[in-house]
C-alpha positions in Angstrom: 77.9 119.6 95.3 79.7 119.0 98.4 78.9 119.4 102.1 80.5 122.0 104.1 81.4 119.3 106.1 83.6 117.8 103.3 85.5 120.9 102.6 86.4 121.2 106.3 87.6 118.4 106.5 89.6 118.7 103.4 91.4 122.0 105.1 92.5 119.8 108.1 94.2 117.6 105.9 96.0 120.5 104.6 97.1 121.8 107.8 98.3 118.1 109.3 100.2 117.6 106.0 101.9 121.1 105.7 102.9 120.5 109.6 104.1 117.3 109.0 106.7 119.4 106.3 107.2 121.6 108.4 108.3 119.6 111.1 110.8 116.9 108.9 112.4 120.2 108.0 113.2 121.6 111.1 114.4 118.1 112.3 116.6 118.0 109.7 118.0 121.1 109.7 118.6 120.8 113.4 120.3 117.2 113.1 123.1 117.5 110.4 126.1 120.2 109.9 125.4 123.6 108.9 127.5 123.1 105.4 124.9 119.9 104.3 121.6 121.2 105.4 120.5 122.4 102.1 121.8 119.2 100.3 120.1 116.9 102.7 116.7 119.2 102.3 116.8 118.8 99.0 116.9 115.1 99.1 114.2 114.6 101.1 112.0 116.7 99.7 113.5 115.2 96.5 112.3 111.9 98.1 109.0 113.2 98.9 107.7 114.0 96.0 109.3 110.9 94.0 106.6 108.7 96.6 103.7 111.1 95.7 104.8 110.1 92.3 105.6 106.3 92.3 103.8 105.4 95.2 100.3 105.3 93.3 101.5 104.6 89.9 103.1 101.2 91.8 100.0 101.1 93.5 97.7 100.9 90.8 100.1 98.9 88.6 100.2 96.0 91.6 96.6 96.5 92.1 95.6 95.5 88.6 97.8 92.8 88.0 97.8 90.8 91.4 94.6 92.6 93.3 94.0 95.5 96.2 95.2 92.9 98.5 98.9 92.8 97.0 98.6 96.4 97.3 97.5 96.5 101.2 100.1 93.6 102.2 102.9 95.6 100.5 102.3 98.6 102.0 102.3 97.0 105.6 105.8 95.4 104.6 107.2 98.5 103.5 105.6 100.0 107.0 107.1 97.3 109.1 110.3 97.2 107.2 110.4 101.6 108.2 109.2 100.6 111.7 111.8 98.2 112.3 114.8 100.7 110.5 113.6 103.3 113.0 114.0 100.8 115.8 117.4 99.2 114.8 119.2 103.4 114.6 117.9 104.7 117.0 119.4 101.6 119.0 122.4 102.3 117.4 122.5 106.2 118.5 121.5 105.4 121.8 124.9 103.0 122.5 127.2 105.8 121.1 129.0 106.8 123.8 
């Protein structure tokens, strides 16, 4: 049985993901042309769902033929790789005159 507590909590994790959504979609849609908003929506939520997929069946694959330590150090790669993207274009757009 779970604790009310447990549920609750469960709900906020809802609402923090559905804003999260919410919120790549109105960035996109604000941030590229009018005629490739719904093609570029598509994609990512194209790409979304391909990492709810293939993220834990990677995951688990790693995890059970080199260890849960594989599996942490990849991730923080692939999170320092993102970081350091997000760093090197948004440099980029901030020298465009």
């Amino acid at each position: 049985k779970l604790r009310r507590g447990c549920i609750e909590k469960a709900g906020l994790i809802h609402i923090e993901t559905v804003s999260v959504v919410l919120w790549f979609a109105a960035t996109i849609r604000h941030a590229v042309p009018h005629q490739a908003a719904g093609t570029i929506l598509g994609y990512n939520t194209s790409a979304q769902y391909a990492g709810q997929v293939f993220g834990p069946l990677a995951g688990g694959f790693v995890g059970g033929q080199i260890g849960m330590r594989a599996v942490f150090f990849a991730t923080t790669l692939i999170m320092f790789a993102g970081a350091w993207g997000n760093w090197v274009i948004s440099r980029r757009i901030s020298q465009r005159p």
